[in-house]
Structure formats: C-alpha cells, structure tokens
C-alpha positions as CSV (number, residue, x, y, z in Angstrom):
1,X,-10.3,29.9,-73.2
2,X,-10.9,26.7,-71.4
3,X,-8.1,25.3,-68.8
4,X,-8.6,21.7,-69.1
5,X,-6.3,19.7,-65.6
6,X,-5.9,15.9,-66.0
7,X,-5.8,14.3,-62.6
8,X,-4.6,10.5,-62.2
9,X,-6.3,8.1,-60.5
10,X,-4.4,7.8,-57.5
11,X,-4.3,11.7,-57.1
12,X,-8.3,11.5,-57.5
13,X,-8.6,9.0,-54.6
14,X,-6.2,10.8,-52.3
15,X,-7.4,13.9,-52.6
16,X,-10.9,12.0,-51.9
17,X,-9.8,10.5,-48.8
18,X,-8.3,13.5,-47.4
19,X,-11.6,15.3,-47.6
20,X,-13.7,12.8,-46.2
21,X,-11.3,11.9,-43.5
22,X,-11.1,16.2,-42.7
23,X,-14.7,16.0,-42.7
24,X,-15.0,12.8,-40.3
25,X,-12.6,14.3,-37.5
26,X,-14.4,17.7,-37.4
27,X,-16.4,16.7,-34.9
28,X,-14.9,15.7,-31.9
29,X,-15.3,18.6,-30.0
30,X,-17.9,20.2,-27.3
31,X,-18.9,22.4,-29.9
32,X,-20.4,19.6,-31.7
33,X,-23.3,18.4,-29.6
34,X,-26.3,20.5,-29.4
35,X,-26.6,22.0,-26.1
36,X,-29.5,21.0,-24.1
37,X,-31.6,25.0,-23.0
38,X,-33.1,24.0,-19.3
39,X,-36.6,25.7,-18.5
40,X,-35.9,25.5,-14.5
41,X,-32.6,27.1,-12.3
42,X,-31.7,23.6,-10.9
43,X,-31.2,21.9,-13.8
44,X,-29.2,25.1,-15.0
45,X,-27.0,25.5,-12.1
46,X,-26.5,21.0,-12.4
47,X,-25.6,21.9,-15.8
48,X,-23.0,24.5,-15.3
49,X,-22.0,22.4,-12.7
50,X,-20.6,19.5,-15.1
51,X,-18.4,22.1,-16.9
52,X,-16.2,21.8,-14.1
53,X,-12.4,20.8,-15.1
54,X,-12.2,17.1,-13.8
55,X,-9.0,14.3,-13.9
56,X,-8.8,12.7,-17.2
57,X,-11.9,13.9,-17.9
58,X,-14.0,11.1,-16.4
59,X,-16.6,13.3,-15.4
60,X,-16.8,11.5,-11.3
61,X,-20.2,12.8,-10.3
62,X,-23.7,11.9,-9.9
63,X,-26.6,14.2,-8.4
64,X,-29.6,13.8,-7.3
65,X,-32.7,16.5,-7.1
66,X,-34.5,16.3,-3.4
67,X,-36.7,19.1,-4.9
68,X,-36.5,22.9,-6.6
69,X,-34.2,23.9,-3.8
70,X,-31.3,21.3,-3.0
71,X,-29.2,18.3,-4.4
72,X,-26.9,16.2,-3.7
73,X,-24.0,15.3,-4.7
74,X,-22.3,11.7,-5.2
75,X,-19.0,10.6,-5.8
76,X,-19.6,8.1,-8.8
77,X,-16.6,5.7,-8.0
78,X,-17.4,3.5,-11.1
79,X,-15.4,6.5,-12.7
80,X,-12.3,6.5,-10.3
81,X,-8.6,5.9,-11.7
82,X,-7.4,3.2,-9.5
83,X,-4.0,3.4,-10.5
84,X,-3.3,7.3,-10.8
85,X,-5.6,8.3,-8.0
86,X,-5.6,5.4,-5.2
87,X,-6.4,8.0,-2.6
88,X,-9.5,9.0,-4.7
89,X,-7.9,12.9,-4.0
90,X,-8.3,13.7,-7.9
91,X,-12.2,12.2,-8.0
92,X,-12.8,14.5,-4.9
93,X,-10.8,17.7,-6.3
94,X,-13.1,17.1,-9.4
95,X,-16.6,17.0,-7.1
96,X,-15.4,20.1,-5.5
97,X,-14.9,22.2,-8.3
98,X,-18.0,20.4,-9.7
99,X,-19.7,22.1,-6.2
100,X,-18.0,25.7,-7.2
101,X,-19.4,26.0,-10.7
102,X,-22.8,25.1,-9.1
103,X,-22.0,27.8,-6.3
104,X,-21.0,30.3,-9.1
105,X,-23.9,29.9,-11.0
106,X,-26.4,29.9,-8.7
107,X,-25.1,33.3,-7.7
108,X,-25.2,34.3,-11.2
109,X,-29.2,33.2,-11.5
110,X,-30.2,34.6,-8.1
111,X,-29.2,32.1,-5.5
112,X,-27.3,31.7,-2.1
113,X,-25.8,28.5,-2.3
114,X,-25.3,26.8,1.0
115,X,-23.0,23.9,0.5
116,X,-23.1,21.0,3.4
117,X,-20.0,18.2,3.0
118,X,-21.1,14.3,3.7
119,X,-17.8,12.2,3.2
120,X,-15.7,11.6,6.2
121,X,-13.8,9.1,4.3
122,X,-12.4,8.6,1.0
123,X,-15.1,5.5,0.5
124,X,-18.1,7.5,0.9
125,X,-20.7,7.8,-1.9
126,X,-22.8,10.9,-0.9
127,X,-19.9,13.9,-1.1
128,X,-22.3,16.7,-0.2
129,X,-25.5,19.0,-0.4
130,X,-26.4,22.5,-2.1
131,X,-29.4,24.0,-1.4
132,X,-30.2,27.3,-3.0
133,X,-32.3,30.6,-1.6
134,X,-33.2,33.2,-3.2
135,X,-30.9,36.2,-3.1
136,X,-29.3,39.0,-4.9
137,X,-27.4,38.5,-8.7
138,X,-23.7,38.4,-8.3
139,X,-22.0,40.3,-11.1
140,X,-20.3,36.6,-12.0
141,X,-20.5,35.5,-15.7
142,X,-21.8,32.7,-16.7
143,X,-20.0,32.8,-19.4
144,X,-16.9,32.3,-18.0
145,X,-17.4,29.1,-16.9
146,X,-18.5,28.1,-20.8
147,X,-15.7,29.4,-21.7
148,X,-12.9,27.7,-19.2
149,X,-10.5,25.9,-20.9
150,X,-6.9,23.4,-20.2
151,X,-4.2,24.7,-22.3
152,X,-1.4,22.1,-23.2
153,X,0.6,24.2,-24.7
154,X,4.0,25.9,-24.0
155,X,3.2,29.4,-22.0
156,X,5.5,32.7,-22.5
157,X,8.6,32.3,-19.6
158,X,7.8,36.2,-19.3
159,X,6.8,36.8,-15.0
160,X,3.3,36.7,-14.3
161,X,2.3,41.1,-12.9
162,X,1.6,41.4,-9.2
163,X,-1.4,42.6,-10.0
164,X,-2.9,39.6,-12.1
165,X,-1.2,37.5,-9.2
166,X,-3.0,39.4,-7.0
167,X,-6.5,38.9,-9.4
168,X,-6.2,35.2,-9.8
169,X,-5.0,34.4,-5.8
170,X,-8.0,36.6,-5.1
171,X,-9.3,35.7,-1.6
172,X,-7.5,32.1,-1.4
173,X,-3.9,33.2,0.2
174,X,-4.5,30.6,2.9
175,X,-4.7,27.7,0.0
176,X,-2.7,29.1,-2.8
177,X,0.9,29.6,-3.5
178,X,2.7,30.9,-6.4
179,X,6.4,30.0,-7.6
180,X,7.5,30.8,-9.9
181,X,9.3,28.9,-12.8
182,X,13.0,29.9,-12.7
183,X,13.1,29.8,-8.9
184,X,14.7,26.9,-7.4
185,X,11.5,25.5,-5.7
186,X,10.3,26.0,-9.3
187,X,12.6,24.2,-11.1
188,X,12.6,21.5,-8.6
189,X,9.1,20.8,-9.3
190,X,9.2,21.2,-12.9
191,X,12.2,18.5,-12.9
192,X,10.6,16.3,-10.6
193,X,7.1,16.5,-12.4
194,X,9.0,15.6,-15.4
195,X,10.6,12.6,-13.9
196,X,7.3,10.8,-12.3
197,X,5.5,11.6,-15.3
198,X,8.0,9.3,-17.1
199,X,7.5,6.9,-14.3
200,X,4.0,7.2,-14.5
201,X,3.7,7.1,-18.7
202,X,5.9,4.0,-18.7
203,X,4.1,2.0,-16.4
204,X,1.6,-0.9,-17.7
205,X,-1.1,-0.5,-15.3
206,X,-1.0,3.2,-15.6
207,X,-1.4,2.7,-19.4
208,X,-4.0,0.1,-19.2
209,X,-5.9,2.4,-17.3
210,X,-4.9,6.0,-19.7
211,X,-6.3,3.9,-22.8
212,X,-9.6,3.2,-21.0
213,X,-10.4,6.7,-21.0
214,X,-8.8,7.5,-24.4
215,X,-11.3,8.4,-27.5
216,X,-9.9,9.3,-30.3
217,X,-12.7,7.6,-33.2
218,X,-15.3,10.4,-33.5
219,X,-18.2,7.1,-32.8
220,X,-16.5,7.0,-29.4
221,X,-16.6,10.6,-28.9
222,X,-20.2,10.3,-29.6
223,X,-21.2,7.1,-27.6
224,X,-19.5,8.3,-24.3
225,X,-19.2,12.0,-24.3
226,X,-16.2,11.7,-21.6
227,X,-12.5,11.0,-21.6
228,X,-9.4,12.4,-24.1
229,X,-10.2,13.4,-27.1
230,X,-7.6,14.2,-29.8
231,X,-9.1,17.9,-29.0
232,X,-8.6,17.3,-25.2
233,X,-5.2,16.3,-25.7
234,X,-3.9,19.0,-27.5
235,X,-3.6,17.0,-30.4
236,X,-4.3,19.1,-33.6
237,X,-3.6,19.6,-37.5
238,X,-2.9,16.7,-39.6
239,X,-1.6,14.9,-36.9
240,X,-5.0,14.4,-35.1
241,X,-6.6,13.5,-38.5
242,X,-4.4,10.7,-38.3
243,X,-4.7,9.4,-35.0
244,X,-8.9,9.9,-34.9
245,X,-8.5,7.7,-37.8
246,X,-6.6,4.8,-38.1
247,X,-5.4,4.6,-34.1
248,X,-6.9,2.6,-31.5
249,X,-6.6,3.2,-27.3
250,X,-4.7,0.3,-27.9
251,X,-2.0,2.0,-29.6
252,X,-1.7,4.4,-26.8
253,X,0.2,2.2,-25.3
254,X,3.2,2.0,-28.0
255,X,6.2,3.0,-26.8
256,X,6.0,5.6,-29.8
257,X,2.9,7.4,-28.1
258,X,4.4,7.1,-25.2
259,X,7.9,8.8,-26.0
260,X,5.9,11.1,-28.0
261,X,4.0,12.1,-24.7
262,X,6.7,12.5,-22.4
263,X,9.0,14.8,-24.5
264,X,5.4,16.8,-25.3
265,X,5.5,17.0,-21.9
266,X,9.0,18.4,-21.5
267,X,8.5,21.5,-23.6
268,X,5.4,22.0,-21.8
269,X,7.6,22.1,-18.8
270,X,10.2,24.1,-19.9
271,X,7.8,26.9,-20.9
272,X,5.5,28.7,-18.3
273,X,6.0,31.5,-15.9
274,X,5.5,29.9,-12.9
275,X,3.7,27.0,-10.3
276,X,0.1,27.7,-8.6
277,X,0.4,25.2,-5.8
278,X,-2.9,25.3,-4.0
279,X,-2.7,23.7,-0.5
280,X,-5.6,22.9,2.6
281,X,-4.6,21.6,6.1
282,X,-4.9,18.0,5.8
283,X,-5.8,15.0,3.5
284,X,-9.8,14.4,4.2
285,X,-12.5,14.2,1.4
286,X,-13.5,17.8,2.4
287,X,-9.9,19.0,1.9
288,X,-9.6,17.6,-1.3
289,X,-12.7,18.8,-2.0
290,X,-12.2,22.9,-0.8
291,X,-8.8,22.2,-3.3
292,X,-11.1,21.5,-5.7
293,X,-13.0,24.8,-5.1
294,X,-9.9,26.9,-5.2
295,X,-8.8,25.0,-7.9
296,X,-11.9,26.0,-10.2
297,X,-12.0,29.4,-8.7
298,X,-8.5,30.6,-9.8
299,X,-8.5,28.5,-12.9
300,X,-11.8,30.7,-14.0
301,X,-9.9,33.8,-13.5
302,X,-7.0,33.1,-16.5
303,X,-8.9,33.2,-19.0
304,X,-9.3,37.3,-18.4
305,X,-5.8,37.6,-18.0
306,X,-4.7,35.6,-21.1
307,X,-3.2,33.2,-18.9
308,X,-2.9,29.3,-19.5
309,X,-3.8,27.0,-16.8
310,X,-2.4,23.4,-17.6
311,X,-3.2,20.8,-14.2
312,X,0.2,19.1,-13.8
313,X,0.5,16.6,-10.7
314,X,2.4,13.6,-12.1
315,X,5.0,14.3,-8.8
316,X,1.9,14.0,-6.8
317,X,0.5,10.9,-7.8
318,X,3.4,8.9,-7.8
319,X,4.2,8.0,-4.2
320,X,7.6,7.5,-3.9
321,X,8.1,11.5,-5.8
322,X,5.2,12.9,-3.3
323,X,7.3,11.6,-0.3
324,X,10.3,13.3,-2.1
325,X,8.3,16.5,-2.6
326,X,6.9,16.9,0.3
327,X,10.2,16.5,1.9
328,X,11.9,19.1,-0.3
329,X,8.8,22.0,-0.7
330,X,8.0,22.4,3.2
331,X,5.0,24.7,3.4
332,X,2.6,25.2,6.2
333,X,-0.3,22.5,4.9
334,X,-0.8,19.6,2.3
335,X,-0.3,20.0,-1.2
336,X,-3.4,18.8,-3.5
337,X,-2.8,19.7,-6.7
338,X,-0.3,21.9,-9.1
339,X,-0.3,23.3,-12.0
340,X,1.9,25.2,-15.0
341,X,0.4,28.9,-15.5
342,X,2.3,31.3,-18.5
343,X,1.2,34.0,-20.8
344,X,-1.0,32.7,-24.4
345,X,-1.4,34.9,-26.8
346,X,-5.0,33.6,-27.7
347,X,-7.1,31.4,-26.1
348,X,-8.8,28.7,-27.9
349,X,-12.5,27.5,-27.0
350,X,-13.4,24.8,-25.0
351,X,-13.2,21.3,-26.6
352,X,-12.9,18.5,-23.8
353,X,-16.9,16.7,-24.5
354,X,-19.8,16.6,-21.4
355,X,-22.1,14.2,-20.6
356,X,-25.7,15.7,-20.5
357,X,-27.6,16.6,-16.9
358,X,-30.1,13.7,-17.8
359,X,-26.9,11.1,-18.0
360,X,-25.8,11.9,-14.5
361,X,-29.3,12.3,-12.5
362,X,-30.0,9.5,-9.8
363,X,-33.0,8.6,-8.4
364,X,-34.2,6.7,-5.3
C-alpha cells in the first residue's frame, strides 16, 4: 500500500526556506574553517597564541618573527574600542593572555619562554618579547587551550569546593580574589555590573561602536574571521537562524536588541556561584598585561572543573561605576578585570572565529 501526502504550495516553499536558511547559518562557527597544521614551533606556539580570550573579540595583536627563537609582540591599536576601553586596559589584558597561551605552549613543545615587556605607556605599539630555549616538556595540554571557551549562560548558584578554589587560584593569590555571589561584596557587584551595563548598552556611541564588531551574516563571518558572532554571543536555536539572516549590525542598535541584552544579562547575573576579581598593584600596560596572564591562566583551568567563566566588567568600564566600585570593594591593589564563575553541566566547544597566523604577521 502506497501513502500518497499532498503538500500546498506555501507549505512546499516554507519548508524549503527553512532548510536552506538551517543550512546557511551552520557555519558560523570556529569549527568551520580548516585549520592551518604549522611545520615549525614558532608559528605553532603564534598560533596557540591567537586562541587567547580577547574583548569583543577584536583580536588586538600583531607579531612579528626576529628569527626561530623570539617575537614580538604589538598592540594593533587599529583594533581598540575607543569608547568601552579609553584606557586601552582591555586591548592590553587581551595581549597578555595572548603572551600566556604562547608561554603555555611553548612549554608544552619544549620551550622556556622568557617574556620581556616594552610598553611604558598605554600609547606604545611594541607590548613585548618571547624568546624561546630549549627545555624540558611541561605536562600542560595543548589541548586545553583549543578547547577554552566563554560561557554566557546562567551557572548553578551551588558554592564553588575549596579545593577547585584552590585548583583554579593555583599560584596567583597575590592577583586573584574570590567572592562569592550571595555575599554582600557579591551582590554589590552583581547589582552594580547590572546597572553600568545598562548605562553602557543604552549609550549611542557605545552602540555605534558594539555594531562595528558585530557579524551575524555567515559572508561576514567569513570575510573577517573576528568579532560577535551569533555563536559568540550565546545566541542559539531558531533564534540565531533569524538574526544570521535577515538582521543587520545596524539593528543591534534597536532598542529591542538592546532590552533583549540587558535583561539576558540579568539572568546571567542572577545565576553563578561567585566573582573571580583578579587584581595587580597599579594601572601600567604591564599591569594590565600580567592581569591578562592570570586572566588566561585561571580561565584555562574551568573547563576541568565544569566550571563556566563569563568576563563581566561593565562596572569597570564605565567611569563614574569604577569610581563607585572602587570606593565600595577596598582591596589591597587595582582591580582589572571580573568575571561570573558557576557550575555547567556540559560544556560546549569553542565557537568565537580566529584570524589565521599569516593575517597577523608584520614585517619590517
């Protein structure tokens, strides 16, 4: 017996157009570029090196290869957010845990890595040095950095064990702190973030500058291999079918997107265990830069716990909450850069896009 289905027209075509646009948006992840296999260990430690979790994912760097033994590493200001980062803190957090996935990985291959800083102000191109020797293989895994991701999702509220504490912190009690989330310091600076993100999300300049970086048609994905992805953003289901497809950076700037964003942001914030606050003694490049290196360094370390890591500095990039914050945490230090940690129960790969070695290689 044959089962014979009539299906309209209009059923046809939608049916039609839901499959091609699913097949469209697939690709818009990291997943979808071929990755490049590098024959010698400096290009392979570069590459790990651009892994490295970065603001906005604007990808600030630029190095150049003196020879098989040392680069350097430059601040590629043409990348800087003017209006979010005026300091040009976040582009330098970004080079520094750029420097620690090149640190790691050289390990990891059979290096020492001897890192020399260069900027003694927050204008200077040339951020710093690694040159390499050979040396004994760490037991890092490489893998680990491949497999670092930003989770944007709400955590479990459940407390965080001493002993992964004690894992992620590691070595770095001097630059990190933890709070946690139902403390008062922790609510304080869940509140607060809330609040300047607002600020931040509702000011034009701010989103001028968010929808320069935003790529949510797959051809822009492609083209520029940087910025917020539908992926990056946490974006997912039919929802980012939708917006790959018939929404513009433009439209970023809706008050819809934006309303859309900050209550996003409020169940983030109402769901994690706790605050890592990582700290250094002052507010130079090379401060900003060793934050960076923390930064990477316990970020690395969630993934092995199950633990999301979400970046969350909103209060520190708005002035008038910093001066408020500062005011109100009092720690022994400067704080660089917070962020939301909590309990997943899976984590998902890596999607945020990379720009090749070959794309960020200077010459003389």
């Amino acid at each position: 017996m044959k089962l014979k289905i009539k299906i309209n027209a209009k059923t046809f075509l939608t049916v039609c157009l839901v499959f091609c646009l699913a097949f469209v948006s697939c690709t818009a992840t990291r997943s979808s570029f071929k990755q490049v296999k590098h024959e010698s260990d400096i290009l392979k430690i570069i590459y790990y090196g651009t892994l490295a979790g970065n603001s906005h994912n604007t990808q600030p760097w630029k190095v150049k290869i003196i020879d098989d033994k040392t680069i350097e590493i430059y601040a590629d200001f043409s990348r800087k957010l003017e209006v979010v980062d005026e300091t040009s803190r976040g582009l330098y957090i970004s080079l520094g845990a750029f420097i620690e996935n090149c640190v790691l990985s050289a390990g990891a291959l059979g290096y020492h890595a001897d890192v020399k800083y260069s900027s003694e102000f927050s204008g200077d191109h040339m951020a710093a040095s690694i040159t390499v020797k050979k040396a004994d293989h760490t037991d890092f895994d490489l893998a680990d950095i491949s497999a670092r991701a930003t989770l944007r999702t709400p955590f479990k509220t459940e407390p965080v064990s001493k002993s992964d504490l004690s894992f992620l912190i590691g070595s770095d009690q001097e630059s990190v702190l933890f709070i946690k989330a139902d403390s008062e310091n922790g609510k304080y600076i869940s509140q607060q973030n809330l609040l300047a993100y607002t600020q931040q999300s509702r000011d034009t300049r701010a989103k001028e500058e968010l929808a320069g970086w935003i790529r949510f048609a797959n051809s822009d994905v492609k083209k520029h291999r940087d910025g917020l992805t539908t992926a990056g953003m946490g974006i997912k289901g039919f929802s980012a079918l939708f917006v790959r497809n018939f929404f513009s950076p433009e439209d970023s700037k809706s008050d819809s997107f934006v309303e859309a964003g900050i209550k996003k942001a409020e169940v983030q914030l109402s769901n994690q265990a706790g605050w890592i606050v990582i700290k250094q003694p002052g507010s130079t490049p090379t401060d900003w830069m060793e934050a960076g290196r923390v930064y990477q360094r316990v970020h690395l370390k969630c993934r092995s716990c199950m633990i999301g890591f979400h970046p969350f500095n909103a209060v520190l990039e708005e002035n008038n909450y910093e001066r408020e914050f500062n005011k109100k945490i009092r720690i022994n230090g400067t704080v660089h850069l917070l962020a939301r940690i909590g309990y997943v129960d899976s984590y998902p790969k890596p999607v945020s896009v990379r720009r090749t070695v070959e794309d960020i290689l200077v010459s003389d």
